[in-house]
N, CA, C and O atoms as CSV, one atom per row, in Angstrom:
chain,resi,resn,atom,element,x,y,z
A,1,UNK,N,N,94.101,86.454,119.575
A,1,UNK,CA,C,93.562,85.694,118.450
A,1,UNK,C,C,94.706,85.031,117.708
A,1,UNK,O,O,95.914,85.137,117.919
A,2,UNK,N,N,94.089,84.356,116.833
A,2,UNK,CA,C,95.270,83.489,116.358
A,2,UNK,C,C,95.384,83.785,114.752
A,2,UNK,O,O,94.248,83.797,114.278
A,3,UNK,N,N,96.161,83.974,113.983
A,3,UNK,CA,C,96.120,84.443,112.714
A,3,UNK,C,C,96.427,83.378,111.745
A,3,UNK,O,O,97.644,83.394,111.566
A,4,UNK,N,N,95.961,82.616,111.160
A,4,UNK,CA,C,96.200,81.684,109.844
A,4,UNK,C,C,96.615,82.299,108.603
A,4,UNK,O,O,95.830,83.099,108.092
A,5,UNK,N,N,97.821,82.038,107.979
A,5,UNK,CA,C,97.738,82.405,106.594
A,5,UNK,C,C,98.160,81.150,105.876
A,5,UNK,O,O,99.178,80.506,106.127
A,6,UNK,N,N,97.389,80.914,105.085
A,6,UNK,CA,C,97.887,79.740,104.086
A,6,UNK,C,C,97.767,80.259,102.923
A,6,UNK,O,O,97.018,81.129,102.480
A,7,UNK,N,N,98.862,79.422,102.316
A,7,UNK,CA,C,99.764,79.545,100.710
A,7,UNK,C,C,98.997,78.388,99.918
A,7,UNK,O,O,99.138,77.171,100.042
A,8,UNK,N,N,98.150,79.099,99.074
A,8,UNK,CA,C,98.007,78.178,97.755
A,8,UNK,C,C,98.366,78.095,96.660
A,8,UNK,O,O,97.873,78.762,95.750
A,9,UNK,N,N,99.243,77.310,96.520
A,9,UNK,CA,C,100.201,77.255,95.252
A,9,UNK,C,C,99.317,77.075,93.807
A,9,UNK,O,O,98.796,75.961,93.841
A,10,UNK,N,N,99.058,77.614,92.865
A,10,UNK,CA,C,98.167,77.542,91.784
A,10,UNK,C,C,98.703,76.582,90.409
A,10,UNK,O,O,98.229,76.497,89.276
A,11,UNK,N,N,99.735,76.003,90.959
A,11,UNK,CA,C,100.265,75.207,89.268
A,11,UNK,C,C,99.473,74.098,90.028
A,11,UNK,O,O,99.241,73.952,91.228
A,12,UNK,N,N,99.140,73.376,88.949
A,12,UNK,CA,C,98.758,71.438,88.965
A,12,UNK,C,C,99.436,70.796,88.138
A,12,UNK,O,O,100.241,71.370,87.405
A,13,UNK,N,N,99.269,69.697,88.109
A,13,UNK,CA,C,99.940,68.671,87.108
A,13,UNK,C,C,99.173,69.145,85.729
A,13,UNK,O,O,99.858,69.095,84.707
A,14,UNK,N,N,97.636,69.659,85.594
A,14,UNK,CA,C,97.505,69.860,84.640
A,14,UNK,C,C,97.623,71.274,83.820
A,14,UNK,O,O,97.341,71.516,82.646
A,15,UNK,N,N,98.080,72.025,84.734
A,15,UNK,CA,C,98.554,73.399,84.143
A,15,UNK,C,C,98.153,74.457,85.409
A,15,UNK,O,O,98.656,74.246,86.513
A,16,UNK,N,N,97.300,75.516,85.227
A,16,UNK,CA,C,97.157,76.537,86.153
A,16,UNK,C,C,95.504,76.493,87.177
A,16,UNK,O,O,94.454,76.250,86.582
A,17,UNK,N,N,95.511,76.718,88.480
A,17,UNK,CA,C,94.375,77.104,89.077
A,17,UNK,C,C,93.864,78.487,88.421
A,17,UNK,O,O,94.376,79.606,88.441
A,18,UNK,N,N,92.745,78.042,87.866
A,18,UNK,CA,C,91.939,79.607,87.378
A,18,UNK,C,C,91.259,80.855,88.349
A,18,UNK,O,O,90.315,80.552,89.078
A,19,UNK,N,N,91.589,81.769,88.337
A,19,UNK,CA,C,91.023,83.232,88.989
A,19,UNK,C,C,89.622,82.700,89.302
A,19,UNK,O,O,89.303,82.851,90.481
A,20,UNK,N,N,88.620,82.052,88.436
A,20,UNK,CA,C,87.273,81.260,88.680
A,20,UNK,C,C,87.490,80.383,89.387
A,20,UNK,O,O,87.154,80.338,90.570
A,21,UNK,N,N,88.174,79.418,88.693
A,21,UNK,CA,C,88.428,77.802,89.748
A,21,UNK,C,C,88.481,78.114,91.292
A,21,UNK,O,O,87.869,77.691,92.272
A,22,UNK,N,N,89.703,79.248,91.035
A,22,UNK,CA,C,90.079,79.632,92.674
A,22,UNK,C,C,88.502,80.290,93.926
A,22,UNK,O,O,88.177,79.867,95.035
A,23,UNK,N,N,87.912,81.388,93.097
A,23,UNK,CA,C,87.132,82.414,93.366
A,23,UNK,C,C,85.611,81.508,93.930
A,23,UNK,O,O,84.742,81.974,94.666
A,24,UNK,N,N,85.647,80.101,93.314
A,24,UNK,CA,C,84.690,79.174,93.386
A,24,UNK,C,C,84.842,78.212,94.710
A,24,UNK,O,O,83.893,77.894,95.428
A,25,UNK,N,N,86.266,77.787,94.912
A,25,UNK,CA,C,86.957,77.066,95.928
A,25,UNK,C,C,86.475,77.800,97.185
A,25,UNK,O,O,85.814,77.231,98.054
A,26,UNK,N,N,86.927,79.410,97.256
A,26,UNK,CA,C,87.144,80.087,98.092
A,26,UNK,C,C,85.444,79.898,98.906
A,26,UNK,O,O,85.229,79.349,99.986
A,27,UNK,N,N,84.502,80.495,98.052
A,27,UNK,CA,C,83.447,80.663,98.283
A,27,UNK,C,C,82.817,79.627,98.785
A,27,UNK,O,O,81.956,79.630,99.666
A,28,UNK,N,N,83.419,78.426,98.005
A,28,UNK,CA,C,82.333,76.901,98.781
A,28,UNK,C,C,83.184,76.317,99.648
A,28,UNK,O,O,82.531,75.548,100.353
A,29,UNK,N,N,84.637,76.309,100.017
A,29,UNK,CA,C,85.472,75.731,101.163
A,29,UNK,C,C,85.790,76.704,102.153
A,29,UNK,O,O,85.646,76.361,103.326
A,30,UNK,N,N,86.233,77.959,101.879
A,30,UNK,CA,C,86.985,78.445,103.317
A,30,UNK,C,C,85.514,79.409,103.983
A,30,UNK,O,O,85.274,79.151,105.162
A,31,UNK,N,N,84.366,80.683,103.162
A,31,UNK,CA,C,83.694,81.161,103.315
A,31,UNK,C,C,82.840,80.573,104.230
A,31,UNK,O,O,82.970,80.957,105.392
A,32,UNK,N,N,81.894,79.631,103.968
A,32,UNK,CA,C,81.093,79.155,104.363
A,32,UNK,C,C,81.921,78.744,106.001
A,32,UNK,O,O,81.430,79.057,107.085
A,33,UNK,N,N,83.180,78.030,105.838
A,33,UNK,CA,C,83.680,78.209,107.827
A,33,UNK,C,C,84.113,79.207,108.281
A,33,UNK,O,O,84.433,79.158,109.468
A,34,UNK,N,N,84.271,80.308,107.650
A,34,UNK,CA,C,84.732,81.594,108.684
A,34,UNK,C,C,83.960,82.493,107.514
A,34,UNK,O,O,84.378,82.707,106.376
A,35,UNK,N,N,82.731,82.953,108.102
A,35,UNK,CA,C,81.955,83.469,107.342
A,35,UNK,C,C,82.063,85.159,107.982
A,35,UNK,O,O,81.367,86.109,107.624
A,36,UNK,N,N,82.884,85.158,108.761
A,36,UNK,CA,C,83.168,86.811,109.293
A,36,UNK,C,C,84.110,87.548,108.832
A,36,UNK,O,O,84.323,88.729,109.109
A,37,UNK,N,N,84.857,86.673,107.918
A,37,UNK,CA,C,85.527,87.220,107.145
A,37,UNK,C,C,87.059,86.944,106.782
A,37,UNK,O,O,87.699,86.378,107.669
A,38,UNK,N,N,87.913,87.346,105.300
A,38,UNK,CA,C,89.374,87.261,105.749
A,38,UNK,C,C,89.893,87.812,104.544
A,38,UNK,O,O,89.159,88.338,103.707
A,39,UNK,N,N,91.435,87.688,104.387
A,39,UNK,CA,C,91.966,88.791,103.574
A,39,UNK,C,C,92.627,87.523,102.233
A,39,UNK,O,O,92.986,86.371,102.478
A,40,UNK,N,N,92.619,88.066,101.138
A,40,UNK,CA,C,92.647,87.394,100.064
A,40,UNK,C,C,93.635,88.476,99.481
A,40,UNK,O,O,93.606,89.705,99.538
A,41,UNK,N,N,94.876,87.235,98.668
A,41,UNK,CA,C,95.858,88.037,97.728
A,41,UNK,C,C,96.801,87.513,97.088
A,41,UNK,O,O,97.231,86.406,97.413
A,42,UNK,N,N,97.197,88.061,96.275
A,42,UNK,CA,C,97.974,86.990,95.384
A,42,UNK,C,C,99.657,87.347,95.559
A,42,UNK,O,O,100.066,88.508,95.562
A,43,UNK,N,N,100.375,86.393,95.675
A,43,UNK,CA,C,101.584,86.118,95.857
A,43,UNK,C,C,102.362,85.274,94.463
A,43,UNK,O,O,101.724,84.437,93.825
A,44,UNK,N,N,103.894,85.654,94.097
A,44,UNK,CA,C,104.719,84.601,93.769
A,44,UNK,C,C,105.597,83.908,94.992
A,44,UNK,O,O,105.784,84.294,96.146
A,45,UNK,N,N,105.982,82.934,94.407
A,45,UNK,CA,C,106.922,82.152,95.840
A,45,UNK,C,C,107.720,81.029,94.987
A,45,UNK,O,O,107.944,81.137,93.782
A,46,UNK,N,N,108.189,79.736,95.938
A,46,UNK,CA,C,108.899,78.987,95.610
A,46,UNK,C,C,108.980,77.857,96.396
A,46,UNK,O,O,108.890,78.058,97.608
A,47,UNK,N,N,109.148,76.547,95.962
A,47,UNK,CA,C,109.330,75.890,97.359
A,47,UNK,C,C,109.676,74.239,96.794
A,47,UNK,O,O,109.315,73.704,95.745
A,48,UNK,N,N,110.386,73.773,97.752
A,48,UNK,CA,C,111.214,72.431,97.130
A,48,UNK,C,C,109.932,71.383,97.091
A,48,UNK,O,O,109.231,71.435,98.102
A,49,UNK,N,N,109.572,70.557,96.200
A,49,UNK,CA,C,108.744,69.330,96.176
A,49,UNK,C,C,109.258,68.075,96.899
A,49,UNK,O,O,110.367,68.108,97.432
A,50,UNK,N,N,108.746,67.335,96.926
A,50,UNK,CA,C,109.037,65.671,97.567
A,50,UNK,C,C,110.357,65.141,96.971
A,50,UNK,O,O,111.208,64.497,97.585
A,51,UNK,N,N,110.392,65.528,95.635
A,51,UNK,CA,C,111.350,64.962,94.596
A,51,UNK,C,C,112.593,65.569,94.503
A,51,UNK,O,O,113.431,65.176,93.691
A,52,UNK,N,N,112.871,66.908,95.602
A,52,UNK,CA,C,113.851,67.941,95.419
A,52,UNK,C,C,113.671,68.562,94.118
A,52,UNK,O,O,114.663,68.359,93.417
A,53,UNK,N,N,112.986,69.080,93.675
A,53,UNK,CA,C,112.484,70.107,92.270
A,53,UNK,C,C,112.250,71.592,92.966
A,53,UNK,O,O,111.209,71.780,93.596
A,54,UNK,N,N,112.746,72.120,92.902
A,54,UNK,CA,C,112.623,74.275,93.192
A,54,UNK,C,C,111.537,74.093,92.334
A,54,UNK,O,O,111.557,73.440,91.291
A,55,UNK,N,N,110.451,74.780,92.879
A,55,UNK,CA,C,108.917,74.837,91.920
A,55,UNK,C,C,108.704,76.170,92.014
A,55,UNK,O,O,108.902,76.601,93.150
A,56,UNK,N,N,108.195,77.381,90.798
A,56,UNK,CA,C,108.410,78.372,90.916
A,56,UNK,C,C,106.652,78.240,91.015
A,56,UNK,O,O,106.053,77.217,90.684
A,57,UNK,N,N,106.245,78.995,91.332
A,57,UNK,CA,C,104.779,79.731,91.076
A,57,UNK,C,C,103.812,80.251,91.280
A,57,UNK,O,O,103.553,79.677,92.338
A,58,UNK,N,N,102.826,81.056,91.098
A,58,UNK,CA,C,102.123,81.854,91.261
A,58,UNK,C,C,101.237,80.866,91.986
A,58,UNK,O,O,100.841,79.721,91.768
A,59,UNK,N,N,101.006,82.246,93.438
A,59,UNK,CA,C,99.911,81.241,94.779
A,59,UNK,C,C,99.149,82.350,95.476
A,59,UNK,O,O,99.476,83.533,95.579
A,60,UNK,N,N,98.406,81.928,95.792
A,60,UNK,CA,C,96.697,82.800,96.322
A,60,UNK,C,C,97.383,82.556,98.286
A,60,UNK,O,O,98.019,81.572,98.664
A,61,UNK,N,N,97.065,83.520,98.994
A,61,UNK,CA,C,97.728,83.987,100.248
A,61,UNK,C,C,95.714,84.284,100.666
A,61,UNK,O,O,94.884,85.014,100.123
A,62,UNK,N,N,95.614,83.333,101.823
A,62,UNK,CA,C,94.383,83.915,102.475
A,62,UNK,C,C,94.717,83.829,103.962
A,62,UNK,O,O,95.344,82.831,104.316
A,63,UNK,N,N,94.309,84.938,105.085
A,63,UNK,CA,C,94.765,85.149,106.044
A,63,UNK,C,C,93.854,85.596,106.759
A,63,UNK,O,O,93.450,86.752,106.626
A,64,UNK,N,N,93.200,84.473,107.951
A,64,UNK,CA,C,92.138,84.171,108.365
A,64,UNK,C,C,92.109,84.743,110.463
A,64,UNK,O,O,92.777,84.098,111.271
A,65,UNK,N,N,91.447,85.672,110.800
A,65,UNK,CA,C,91.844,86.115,112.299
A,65,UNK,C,C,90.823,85.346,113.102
A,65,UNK,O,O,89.724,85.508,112.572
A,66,UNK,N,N,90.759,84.694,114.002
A,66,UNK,CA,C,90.187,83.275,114.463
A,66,UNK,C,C,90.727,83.095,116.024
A,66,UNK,O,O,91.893,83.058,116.417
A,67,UNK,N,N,89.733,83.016,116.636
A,67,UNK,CA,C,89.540,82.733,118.303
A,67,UNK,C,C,90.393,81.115,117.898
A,67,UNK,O,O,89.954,80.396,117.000
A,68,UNK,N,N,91.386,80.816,118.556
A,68,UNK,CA,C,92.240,80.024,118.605
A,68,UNK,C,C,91.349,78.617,119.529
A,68,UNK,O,O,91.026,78.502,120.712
A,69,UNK,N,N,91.234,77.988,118.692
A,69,UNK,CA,C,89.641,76.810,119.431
A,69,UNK,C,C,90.275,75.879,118.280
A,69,UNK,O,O,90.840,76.030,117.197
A,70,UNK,N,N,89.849,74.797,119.152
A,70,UNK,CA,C,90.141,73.002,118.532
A,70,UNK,C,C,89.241,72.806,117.016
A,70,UNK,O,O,89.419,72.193,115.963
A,71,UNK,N,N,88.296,73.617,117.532
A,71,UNK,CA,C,86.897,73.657,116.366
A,71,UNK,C,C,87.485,74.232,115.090
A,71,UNK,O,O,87.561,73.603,114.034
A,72,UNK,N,N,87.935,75.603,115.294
A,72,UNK,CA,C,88.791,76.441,114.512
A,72,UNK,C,C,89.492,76.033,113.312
A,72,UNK,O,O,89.126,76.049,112.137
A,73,UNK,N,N,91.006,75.519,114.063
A,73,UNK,CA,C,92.073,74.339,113.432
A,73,UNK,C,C,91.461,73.924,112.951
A,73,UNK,O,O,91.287,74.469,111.861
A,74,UNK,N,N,90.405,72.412,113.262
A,74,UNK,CA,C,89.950,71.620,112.415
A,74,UNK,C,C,89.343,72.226,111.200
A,74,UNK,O,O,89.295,71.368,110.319
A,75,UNK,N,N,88.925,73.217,110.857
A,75,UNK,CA,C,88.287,73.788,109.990
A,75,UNK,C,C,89.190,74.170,109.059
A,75,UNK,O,O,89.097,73.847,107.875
A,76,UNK,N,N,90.304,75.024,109.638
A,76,UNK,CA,C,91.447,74.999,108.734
A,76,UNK,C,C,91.789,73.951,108.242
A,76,UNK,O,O,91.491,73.883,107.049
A,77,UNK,N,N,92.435,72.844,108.750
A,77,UNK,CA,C,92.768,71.721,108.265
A,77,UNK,C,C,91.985,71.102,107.283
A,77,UNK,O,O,92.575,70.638,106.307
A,78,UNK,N,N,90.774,71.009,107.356
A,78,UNK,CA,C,89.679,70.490,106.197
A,78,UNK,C,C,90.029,71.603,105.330
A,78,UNK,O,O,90.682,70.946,104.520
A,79,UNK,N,N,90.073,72.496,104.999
A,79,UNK,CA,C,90.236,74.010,104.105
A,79,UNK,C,C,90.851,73.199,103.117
A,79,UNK,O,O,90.489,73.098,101.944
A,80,UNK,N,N,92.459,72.233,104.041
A,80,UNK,CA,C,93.750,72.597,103.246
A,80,UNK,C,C,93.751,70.968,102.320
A,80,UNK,O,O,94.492,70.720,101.369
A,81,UNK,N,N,92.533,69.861,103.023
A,81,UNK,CA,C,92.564,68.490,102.427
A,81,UNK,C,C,91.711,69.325,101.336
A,81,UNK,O,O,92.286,69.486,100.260
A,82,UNK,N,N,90.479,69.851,101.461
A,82,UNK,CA,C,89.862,70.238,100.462
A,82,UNK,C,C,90.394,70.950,99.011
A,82,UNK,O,O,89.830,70.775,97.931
A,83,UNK,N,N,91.322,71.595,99.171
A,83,UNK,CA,C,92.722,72.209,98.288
A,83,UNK,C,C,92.943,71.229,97.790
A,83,UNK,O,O,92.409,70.776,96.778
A,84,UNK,N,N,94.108,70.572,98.706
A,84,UNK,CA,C,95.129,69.746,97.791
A,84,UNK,C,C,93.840,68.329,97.118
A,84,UNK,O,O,94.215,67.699,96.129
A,85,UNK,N,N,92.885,68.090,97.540
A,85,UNK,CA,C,92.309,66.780,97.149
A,85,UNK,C,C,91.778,67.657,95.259
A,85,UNK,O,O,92.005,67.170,94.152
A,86,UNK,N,N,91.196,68.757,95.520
A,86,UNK,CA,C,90.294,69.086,94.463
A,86,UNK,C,C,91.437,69.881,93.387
A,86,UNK,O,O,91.285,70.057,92.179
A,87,UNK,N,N,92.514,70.256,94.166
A,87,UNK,CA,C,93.597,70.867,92.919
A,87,UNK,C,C,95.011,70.022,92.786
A,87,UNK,O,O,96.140,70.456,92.558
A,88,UNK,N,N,94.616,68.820,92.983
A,88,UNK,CA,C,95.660,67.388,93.166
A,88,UNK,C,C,97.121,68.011,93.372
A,88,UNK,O,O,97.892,68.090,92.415
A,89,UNK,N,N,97.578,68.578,95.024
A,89,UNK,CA,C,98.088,69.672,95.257
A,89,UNK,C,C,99.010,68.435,96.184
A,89,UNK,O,O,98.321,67.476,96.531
A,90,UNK,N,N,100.295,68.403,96.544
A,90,UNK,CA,C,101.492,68.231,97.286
A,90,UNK,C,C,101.223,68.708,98.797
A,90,UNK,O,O,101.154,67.995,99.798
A,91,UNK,N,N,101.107,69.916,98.709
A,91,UNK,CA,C,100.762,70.036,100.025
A,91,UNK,C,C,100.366,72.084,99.945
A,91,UNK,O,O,100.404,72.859,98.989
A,92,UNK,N,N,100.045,72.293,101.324
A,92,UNK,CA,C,99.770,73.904,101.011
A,92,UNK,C,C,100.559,74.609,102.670
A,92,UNK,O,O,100.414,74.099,103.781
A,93,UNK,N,N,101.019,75.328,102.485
A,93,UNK,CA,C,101.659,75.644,103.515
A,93,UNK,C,C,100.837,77.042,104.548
A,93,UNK,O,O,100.308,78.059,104.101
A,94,UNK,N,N,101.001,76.570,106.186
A,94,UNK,CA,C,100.215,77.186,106.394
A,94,UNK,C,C,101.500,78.148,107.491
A,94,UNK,O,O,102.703,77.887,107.517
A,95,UNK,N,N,100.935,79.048,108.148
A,95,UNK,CA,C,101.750,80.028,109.086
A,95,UNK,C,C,100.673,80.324,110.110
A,95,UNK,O,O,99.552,80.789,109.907
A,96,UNK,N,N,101.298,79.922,111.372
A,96,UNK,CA,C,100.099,80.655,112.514
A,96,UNK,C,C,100.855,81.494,113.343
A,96,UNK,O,O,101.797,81.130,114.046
A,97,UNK,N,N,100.419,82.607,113.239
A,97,UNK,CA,C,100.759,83.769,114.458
A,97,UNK,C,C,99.750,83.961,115.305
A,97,UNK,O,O,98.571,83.664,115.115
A,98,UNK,N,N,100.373,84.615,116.532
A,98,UNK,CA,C,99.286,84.750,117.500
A,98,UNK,C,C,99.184,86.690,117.431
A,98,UNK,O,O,100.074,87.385,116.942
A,99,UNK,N,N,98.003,87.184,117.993
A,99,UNK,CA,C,98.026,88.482,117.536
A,99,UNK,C,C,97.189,89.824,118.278
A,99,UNK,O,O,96.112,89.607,117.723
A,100,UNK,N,N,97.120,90.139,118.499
A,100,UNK,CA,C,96.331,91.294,119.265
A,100,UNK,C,C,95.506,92.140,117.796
A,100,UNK,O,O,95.966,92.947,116.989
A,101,UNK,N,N,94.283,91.590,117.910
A,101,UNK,CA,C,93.404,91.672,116.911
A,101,UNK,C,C,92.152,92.508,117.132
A,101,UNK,O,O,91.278,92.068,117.879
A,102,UNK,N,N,91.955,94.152,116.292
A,102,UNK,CA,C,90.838,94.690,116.963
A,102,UNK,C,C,89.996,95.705,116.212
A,102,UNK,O,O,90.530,96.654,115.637
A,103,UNK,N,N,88.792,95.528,116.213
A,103,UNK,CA,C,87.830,95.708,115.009
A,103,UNK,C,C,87.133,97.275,115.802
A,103,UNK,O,O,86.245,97.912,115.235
């Protein structure tokens, strides 16, 4: 299986992603495409912007276990336009491992 974790960085231009804002996102963008389930958690981090700026801040970590399919990806990928379009976001960083996965 293939393991997704993506980093959502919670600052905006207009201040912070809310525990709601977020909890609302989650439920109507990533849930509804992988409705079997995944792991949710909160992280600090860091990471250089477009502009060379070190950006410090608090980011939501969801980590998704997924039959590795074209269908899949694409779903992720919409996840991550859906993010950055609705939390006017730079970008969101994702990590794929591959994994021996077993329920």
């Amino acid at each position: 299986m293939l393991v997704e974790r993506l980093y959502f960085g919670l600052s905006t231009p207009d201040g912070t992603v809310s525990q709601e804002a977020f909890a609302h996102f989650l439920a109507g963008s990533v849930t509804p495409r992988f409705p079997d389930g995944l792991t949710e958690y909160r992280a600090h981090g860091q990471w250089r912007n477009a502009q060379g700026a070190i950006i410090a801040e608090e980011t939501m970590v969801v980590e998704i276990a997924m039959d590795d399919t074209a269908g899949n990806q694409a779903k992720v990928h919409a996840i991550i336009g859906d993010y950055k379009t609705r939390f006017r976001q730079e970008s969101v960083m994702l990590m794929e491992e591959r994994s021996h996965v077993e329920f």
